[in-house]
N, C-alpha and C positions, 0 to 999 in steps of 0.2 A: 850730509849725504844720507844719514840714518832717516833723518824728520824729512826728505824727500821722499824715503824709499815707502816708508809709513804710510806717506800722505797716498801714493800708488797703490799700494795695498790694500786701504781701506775704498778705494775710488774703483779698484778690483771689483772686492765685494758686494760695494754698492751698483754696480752696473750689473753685477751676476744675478741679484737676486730684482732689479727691473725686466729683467730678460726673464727669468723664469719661472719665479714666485706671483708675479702680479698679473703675468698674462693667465697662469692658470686657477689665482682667484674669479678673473674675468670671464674665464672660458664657460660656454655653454655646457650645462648639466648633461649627462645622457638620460636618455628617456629609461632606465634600469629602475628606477623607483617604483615601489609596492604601491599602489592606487587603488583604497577601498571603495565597492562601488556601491550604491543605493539601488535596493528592488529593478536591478535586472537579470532579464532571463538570454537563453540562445537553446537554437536547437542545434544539437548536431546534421554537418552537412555534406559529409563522406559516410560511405556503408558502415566503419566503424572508425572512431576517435580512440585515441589511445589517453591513459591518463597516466601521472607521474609524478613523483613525490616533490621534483623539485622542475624551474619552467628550463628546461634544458631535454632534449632527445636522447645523449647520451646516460639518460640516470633511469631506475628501475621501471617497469611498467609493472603497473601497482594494478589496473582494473580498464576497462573500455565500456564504451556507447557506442550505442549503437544510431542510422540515420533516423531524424527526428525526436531522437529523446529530447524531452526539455532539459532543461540545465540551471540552475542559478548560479549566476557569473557573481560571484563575492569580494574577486581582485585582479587587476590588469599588473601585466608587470613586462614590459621587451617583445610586443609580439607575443605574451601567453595570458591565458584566462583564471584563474583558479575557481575552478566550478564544484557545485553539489549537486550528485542524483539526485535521483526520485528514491531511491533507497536512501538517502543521508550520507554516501560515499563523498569523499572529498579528493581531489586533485588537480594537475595542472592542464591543461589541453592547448594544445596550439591551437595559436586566435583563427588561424586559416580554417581550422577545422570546424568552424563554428558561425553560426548565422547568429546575430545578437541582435536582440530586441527590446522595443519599450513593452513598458507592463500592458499598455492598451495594446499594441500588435499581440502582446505575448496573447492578451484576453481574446481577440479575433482568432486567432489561431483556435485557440480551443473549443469556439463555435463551430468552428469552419467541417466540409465534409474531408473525413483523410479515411485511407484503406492501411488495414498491414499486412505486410507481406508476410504469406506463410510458408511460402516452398524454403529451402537448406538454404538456397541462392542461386541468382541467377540477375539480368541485366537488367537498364531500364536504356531503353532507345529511342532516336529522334524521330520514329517514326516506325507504322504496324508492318510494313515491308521491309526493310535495308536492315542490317545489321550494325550502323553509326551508335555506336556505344555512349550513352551522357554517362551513366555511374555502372559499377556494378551494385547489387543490395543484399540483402541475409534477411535470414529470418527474424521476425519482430520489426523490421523498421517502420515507421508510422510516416505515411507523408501525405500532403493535403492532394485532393484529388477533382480533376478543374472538370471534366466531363468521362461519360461512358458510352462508349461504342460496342458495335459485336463484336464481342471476344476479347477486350481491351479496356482501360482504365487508361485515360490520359490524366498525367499527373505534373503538381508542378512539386519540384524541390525548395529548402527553405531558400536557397539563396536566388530562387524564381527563376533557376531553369525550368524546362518541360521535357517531358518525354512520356513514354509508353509504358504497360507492362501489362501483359496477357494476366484477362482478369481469370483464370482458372489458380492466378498465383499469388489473390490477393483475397482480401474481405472486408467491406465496409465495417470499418471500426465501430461506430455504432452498435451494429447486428451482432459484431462477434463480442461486443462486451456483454449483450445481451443475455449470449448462451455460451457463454466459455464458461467452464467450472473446472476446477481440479478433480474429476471423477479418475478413478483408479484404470479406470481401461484406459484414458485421453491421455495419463500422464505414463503408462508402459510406453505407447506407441510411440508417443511424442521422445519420448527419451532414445529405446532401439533406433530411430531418424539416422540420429546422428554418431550411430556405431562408426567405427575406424578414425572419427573427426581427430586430427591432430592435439596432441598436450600443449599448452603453451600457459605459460607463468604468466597470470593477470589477463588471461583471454575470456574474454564472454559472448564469443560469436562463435557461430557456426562455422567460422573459419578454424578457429581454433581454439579449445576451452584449458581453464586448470581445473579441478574439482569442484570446487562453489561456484565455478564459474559458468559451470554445465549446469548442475543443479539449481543456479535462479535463474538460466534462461527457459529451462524445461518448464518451470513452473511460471516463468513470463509467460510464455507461450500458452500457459493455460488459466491466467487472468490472476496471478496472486505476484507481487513483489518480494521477495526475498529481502533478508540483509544479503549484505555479499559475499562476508568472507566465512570458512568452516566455522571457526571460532566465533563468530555471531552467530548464526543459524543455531547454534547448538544452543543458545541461549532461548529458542522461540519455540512453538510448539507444543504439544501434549506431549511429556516426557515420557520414556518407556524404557525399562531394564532391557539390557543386554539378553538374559535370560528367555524374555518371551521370542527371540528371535530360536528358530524360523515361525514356529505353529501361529504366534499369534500378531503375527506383523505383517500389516496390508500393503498391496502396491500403493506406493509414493510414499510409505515411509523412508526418513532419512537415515541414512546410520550412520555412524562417527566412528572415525581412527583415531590413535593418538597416543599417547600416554599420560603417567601421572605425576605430579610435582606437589610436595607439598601437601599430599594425600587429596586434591583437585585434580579432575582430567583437564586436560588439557588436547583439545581435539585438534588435526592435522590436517585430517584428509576426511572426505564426506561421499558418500553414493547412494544413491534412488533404491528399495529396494524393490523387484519386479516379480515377487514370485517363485516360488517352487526351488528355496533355497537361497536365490540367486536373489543379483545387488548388480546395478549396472554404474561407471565410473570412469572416472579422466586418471589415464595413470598411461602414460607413455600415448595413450588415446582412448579414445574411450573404447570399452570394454564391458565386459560380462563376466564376473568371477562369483564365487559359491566358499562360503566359509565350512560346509562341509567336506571332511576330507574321503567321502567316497566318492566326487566329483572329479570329472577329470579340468575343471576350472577352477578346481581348490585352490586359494590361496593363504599360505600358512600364516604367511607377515599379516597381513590382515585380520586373521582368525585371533593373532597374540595380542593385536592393538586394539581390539574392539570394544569402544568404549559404552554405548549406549544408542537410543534410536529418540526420535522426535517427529510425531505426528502431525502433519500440517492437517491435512483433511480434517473438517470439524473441529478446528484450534480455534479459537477467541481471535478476531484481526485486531492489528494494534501494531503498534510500534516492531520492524522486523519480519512483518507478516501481512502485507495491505494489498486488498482486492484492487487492481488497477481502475474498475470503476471507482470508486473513491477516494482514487487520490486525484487531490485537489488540483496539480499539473497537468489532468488529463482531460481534464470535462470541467 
């Protein structure tokens, strides 16, 4: 009876582990695998893509693109992309969010004629009467532009919709790389734009910025590429003491918060400065505060962490710091 019970037991086993272990040798893999890719690019094809440390919606937003940026798509992984700016930023993006191309479209693309859009934001529609909404867009988006009418830019998007968008709110890319400069008046005005704009952690749109994040669109918008984050930026530029602030610090200088470790700053937070004291910034939204304490937009916390300033205007371009004419994803 023992050597019968045996023989069942081990006839148990043997049956438990064809039912379970061999079907799931056999089972088909899920598509979750890291897939590196060869020399491809995507534009962004929503007003703004969100990017992310890891390909999941629940985990931090690290940084965004805006519509049309190019992108280099480096790894596919479940439905997401792992892409590289045009500043060198790295992250995940949803595939949805992204028109993907061969290096020959990507190369068409970049002949091709495209406007960008300069207003805060506003729509792009199916047509110069109705209000039929294709996208909404923000400022900076680049997108290829199929003909012009009175009063209007008819435009296709990358994933070759079409639609409108009144040309008083746009500019042939071309033209404006022509004559966009970081001049200290272009980069006050452009900055005050987007006073009240909401804070948001890893935002770089007009919708809503975090402090570097303001500070490289401001200066997108006026033909130079930033790095992205405070702690880069701080690395770029014509350096300048703490000290020469106020008297001897020009509109579009940057300034740096932060503290020190290790006898190293260690910058935090970043704001434009515009003049006459005053530093405009993303801090709850963007704002306008004065590290002088006779000001009634004095702010103290700021005044304590003040680390230093950094010159774009008349800085060496290079790595951190690149005229959008010349980078090579543009033209």
């Amino acid at each position: 009876m023992n050597k019968f019970i045996k023989q069942l037991h081990r006839l148990i086993i043997i049956t438990f582990l064809i039912l379970t272990v061999i079907p799931w040798c056999c089972a088909p893999k899920e598509s979750g695998a890291v897939l590196d890719v060869e020399e491809t690019y995507g534009l962004v094809n929503v007003s703004v893509c969100n990017l992310r440390p890891s390909p999941a919606h629940n985990t931090e937003l690290i940084s965004q693109a805006l519509m049309g940026t190019p992108l280099k798509i480096l790894k596919m992984q479940s439905g997401w992309y792992f892409v590289q700016t045009p500043e060198s930023y790295e992250g995940w993006v949803d595939s949805q969010a992204i028109h993907e191309m061969t290096l020959a479209e990507f190369e068409d693309w970049k002949k091709s004629d495209r406007i960008i859009y300069t207003e805060k934001y506003g729509d792009i529609t199916g047509d110069t009467t109705s209000m039929h909404i294709i996208s909404d867009i923000v400022a900076g988006a680049l997108i290829r532009v199929e003909g012009v009418g009175t009063g209007y830019y008819r435009v296709v998007l990358p994933d070759d919709s079409k639609g409108y968008i009144p040309s008083n709110d746009a500019a042939l890319f071309d033209e404006w790389l022509s004559v966009t400069i970081p001049a200290e008046e272009n980069l006050g005005r452009c900055a005050r734009l987007f006073t009240g704009i909401p804070y948001l952690w890893g935002g770089t749109s007009s919708k809503a910025f975090d402090c570097s994040g303001f500070i490289k669109t401001v200066y997108y918008l006026n033909g130079i590429i930033l790095a992205r984050d405070a702690s880069q930026q701080f690395m770029y530029g014509i350096k300048i003491s703490k000290e020469a602030y106020p008297d001897s610090l020009r509109v579009g200088d940057l300034m740096f918060f932060g503290h020190y470790k290790d006898g190293k700053p260690r910058p935090t937070h970043v704001g434009m400065y515009i003049g006459d004291t005053e530093f405009i910034h993303a801090s709850g939204r963007v704002k306008v505060n004065s590290l002088d304490s006779t000001r009634s937009n004095f702010s103290r916390s700021r005044r304590d962490a003040f680390l230093g300033v950094r010159r774009i205007i008349g800085a060496e371009p290079g790595e951190g710091l690149q005229p959008v004419s010349t980078h090579p994803w543009y033209d």
